[in-house]
C-alpha positions as CSV (number, residue, x, y, z in Angstrom):
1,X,76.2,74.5,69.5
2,X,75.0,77.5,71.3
3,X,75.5,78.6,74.9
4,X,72.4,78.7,76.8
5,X,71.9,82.4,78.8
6,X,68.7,82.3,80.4
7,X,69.3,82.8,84.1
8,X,67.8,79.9,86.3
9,X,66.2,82.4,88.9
10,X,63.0,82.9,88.3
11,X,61.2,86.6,88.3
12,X,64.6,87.9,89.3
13,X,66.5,90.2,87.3
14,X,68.0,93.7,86.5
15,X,64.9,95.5,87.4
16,X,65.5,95.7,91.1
17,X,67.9,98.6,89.8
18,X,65.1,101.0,89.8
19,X,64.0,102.1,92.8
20,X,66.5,101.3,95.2
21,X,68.5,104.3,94.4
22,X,70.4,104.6,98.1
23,X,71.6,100.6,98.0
24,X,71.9,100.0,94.0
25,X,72.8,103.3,92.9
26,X,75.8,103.5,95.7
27,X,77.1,100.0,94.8
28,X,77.0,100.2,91.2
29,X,78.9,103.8,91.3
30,X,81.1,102.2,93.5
31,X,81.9,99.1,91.4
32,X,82.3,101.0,88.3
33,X,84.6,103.9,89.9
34,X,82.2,107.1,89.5
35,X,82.0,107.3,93.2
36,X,83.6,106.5,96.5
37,X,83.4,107.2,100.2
38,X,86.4,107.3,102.6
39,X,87.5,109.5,105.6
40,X,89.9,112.6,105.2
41,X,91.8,114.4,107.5
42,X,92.5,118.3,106.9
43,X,94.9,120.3,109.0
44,X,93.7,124.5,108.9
45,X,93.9,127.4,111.2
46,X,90.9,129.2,112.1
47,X,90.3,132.0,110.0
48,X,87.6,134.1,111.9
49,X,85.5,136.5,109.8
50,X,86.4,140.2,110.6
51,X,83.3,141.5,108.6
52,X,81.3,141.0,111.9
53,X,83.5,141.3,114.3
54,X,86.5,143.7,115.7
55,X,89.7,141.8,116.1
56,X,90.5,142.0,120.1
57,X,93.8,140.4,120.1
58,X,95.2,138.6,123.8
59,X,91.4,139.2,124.8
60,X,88.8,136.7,124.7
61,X,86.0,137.2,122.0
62,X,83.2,135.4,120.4
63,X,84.8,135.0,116.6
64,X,82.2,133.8,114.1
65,X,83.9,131.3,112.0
66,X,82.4,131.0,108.1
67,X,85.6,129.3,106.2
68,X,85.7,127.2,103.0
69,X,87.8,124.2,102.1
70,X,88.7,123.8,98.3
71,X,88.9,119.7,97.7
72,X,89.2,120.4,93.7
73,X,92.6,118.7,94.0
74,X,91.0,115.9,95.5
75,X,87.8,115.5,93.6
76,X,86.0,116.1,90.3
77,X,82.7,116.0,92.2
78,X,81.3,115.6,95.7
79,X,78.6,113.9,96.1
80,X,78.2,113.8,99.9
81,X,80.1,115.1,102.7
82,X,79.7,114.6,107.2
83,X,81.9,116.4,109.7
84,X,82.8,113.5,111.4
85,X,85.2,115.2,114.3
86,X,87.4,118.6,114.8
87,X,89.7,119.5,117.4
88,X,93.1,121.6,118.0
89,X,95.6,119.8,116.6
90,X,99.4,120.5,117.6
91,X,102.4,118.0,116.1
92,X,103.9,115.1,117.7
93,X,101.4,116.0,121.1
94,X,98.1,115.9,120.0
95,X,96.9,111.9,120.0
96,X,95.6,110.5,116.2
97,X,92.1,109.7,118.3
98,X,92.1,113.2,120.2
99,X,90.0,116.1,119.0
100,X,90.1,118.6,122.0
101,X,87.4,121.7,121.2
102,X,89.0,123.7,124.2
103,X,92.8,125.0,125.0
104,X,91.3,126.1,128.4
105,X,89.0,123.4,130.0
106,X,85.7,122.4,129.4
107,X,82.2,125.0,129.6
108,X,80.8,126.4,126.5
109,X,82.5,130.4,127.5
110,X,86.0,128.4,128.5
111,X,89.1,130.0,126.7
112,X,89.8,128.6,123.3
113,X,86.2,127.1,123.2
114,X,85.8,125.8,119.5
115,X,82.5,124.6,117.5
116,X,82.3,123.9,114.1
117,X,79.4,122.6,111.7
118,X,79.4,121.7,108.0
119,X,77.4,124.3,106.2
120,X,77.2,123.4,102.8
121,X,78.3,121.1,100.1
122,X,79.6,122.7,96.9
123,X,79.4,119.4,94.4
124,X,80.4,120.5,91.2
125,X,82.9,123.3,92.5
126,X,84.3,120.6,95.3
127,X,84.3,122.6,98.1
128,X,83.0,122.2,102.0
129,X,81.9,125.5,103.6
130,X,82.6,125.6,107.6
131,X,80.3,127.2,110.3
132,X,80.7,127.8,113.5
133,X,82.4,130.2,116.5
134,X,85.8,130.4,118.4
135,X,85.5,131.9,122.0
136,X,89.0,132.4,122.7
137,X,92.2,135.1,121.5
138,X,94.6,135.7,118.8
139,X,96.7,132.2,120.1
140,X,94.1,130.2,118.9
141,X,93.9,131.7,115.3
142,X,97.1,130.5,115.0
143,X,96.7,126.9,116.0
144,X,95.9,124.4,113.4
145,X,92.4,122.1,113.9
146,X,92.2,119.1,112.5
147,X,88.9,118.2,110.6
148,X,88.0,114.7,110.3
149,X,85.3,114.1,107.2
150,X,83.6,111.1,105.6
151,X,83.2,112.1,102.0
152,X,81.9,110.3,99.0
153,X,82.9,111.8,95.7
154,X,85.1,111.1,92.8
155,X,87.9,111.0,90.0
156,X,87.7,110.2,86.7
157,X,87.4,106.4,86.5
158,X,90.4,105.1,84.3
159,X,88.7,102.6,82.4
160,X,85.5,104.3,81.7
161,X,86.7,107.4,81.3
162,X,84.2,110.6,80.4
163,X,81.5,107.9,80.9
164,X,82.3,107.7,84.3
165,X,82.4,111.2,84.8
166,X,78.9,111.5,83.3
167,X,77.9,109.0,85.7
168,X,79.5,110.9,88.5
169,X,77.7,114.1,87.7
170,X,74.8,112.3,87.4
171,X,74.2,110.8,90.7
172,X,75.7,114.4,91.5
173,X,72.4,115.5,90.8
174,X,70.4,112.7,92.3
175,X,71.8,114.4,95.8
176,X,69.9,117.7,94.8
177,X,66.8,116.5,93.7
178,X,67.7,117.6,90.4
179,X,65.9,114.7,88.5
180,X,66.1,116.1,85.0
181,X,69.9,116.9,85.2
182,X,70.3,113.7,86.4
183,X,69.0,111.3,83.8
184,X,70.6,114.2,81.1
185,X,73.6,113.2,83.0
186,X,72.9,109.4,82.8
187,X,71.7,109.1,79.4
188,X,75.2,111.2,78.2
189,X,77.1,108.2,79.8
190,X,75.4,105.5,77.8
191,X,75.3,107.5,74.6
192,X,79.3,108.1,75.2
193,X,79.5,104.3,76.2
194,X,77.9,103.2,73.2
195,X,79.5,105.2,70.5
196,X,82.8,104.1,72.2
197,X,82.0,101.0,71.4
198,X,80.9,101.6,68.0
199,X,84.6,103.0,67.4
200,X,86.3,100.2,68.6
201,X,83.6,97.6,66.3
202,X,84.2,100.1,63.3
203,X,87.9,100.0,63.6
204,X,88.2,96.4,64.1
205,X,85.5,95.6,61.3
206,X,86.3,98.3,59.0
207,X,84.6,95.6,56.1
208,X,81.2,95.3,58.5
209,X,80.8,98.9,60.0
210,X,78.2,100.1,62.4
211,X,76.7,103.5,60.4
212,X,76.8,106.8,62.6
213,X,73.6,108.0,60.8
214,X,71.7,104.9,63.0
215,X,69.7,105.5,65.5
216,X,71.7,105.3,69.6
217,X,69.4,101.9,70.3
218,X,70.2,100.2,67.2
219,X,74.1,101.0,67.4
220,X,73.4,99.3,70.7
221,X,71.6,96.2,69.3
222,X,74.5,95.6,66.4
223,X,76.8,95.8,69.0
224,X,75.6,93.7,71.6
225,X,74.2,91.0,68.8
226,X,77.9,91.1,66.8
227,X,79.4,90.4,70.7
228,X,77.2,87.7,71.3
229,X,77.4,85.9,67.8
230,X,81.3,86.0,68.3
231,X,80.8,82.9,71.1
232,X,77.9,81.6,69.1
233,X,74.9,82.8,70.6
234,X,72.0,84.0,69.3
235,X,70.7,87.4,70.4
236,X,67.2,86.2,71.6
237,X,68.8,83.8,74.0
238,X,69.7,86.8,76.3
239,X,66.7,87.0,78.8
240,X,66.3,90.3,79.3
241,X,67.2,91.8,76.3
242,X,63.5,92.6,75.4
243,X,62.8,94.6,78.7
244,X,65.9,95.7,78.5
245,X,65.4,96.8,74.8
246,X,62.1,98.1,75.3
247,X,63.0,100.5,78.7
248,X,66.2,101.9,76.1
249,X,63.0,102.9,73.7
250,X,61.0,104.3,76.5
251,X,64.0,106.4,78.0
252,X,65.2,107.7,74.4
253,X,62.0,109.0,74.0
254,X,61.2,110.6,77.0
255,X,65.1,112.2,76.7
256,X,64.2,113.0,73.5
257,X,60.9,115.0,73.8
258,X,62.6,116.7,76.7
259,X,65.5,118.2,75.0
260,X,63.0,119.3,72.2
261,X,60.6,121.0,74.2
262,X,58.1,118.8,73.1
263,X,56.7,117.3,76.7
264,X,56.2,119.1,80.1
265,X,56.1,115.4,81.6
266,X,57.6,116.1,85.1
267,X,60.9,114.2,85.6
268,X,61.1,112.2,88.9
269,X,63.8,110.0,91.0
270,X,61.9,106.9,89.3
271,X,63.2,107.5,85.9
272,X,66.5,108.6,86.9
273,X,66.6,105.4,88.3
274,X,65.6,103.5,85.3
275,X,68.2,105.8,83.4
276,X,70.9,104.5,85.7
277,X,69.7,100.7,85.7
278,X,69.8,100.9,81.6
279,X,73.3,102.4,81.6
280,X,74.5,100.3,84.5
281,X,73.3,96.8,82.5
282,X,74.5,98.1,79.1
283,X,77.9,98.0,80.9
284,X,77.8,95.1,82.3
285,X,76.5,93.8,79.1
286,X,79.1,94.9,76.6
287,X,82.1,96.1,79.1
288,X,81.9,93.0,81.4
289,X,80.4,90.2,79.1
290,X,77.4,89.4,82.0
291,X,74.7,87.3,80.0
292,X,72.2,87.0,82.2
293,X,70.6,88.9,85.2
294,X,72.4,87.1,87.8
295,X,75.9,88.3,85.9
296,X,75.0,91.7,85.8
297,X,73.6,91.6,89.5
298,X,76.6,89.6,90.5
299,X,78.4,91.8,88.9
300,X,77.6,94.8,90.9
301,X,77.4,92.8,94.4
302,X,73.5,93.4,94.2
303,X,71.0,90.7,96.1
304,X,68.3,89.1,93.9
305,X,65.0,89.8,95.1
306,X,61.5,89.5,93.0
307,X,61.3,91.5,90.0
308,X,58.0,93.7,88.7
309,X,59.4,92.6,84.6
């Protein structure tokens, strides 16, 4: 007897990944490990650039401040960064909530006066470039500020591996408006994810293998239909696997043309997006066993709403 798939939610399915990048794309990242946002804490001194201005020692002096932070220990890739707080910082005395911008009382020309701003990003090189100005002398050079940031980047996922690290680039990209990068990026993941697979069907069915010489989507298809004939299930019993299906075509193609020089077809957010959603539910699908939409939205803590499939 087979197991029945169809989800009981009408016009309701995996579609509601495109086009919601900043709620889907953010959750799914999240769930699957290629990205994450918390707060860190750095502890620098002040490092005022000299090309602009004469070192004046025990005198006050208006010190520009351009200074960059190298997280590449921290992080494969940034994909967003905020300055949430600075302050002078000293050991034992300075309270975890405290973030004084003055050793000398408050006023904008008070001794010490301190004002930082985050400049720039640096994604793929992990780095956060500081802006601002000191008003003050050579004792506060030497006194450390601590830097309070809310940063969302990543590592490389354990259990997805390079996959997730395409993913991570990916919605790298998505930051810069980079669109074609982007789905490049995206589509790399589910090639990787699905020839992954194939390894792992090939060296467990080394009597029934998948051939390399096939084409990505119907590596995919013998994958997914050998998965779901293993608990007795026929492949047209999965819902969406003809949208689904049908958008894999659509995004091969378009890929395709691209990386041939054959279309000048102008890539936007929207089929990043759909990228994203394809790779996202292939996942789900073959990584997570979710057999119908409400799996895969489950899945990725997503709310149902009304689909355009």
């Amino acid at each position: 007897m087979t197991q029945q798939v169809t989800g009981h939610v009408k016009k309701q399915n995996i579609d509601q990944f495109v086009g919601n990048p900043s709620e889907s794309q953010i959750r799914s990242s999240d769930r699957l490990g290629a990205t994450f946002e918390r707060d860190h804490f750095f502890y620098e001194e002040v490092r005022p650039d000299f090309n602009f201005v004469s070192y004046a020692g025990l005198s006050d002096a208006q010190y520009p401040i351009w200074q960059t932070l190298d997280l590449s220990d921290r992080f494969i890739v940034i994909h967003d960064a905020k300055l949430i707080d600075f302050g002078y910082y000293i050991e034992d005395e300075t309270p975890e909530d405290d973030f004084p911008k003055s050793t000398g009382g408050p006023g904008e020309s008070a001794p010490g006066r301190l004002k930082l701003e985050l400049q720039h990003v640096d994604r793929f090189g992990c780095s956060l470039t500081l802006r601002g100005h000191l008003h003050g002398t050579s004792a506060e050079m030497n006194t450390d500020v601590r830097l309070k940031f809310r940063i969302r980047g990543s590592v490389v996922p354990e259990w997805l591996g390079y996959v997730g690290e395409a993913l991570s680039e990916g919605y790298a990209f998505s930051f810069e408006g980079r669109h074609k990068q982007e789905l490049f990026q995206y589509f790399t993941a589910l090639d990787s994810f699905i020839e992954m697979h194939v390894s792992r069907h090939n060296a467990a069915n080394p009597n029934h293998p998948i051939e390399a010489r096939q084409l990505l989507a119907d590596k995919f298809k013998l994958l997914v239909k050998n998965q779901l004939e293993a608990k007795g299930i026929a492949l047209n019993e999965l819902k969406f696997w003809g949208p689904l299906l049908s958008k894999f075509t659509e995004i091969t193609k378009l890929r395709n043309a691209i990386a041939h020089n054959l279309s000048k077809t102008v890539i936007g957010q929207s089929d990043a997006d759909e990228c994203f959603a394809i790779v996202s539910t292939a996942i789900a699908l073959v990584e997570m066993n979710c057999l119908t939409d409400e799996d895969v939205l489950d899945f990725y803590n997503l709310p149902l709403r009304a689909s355009k499939w």
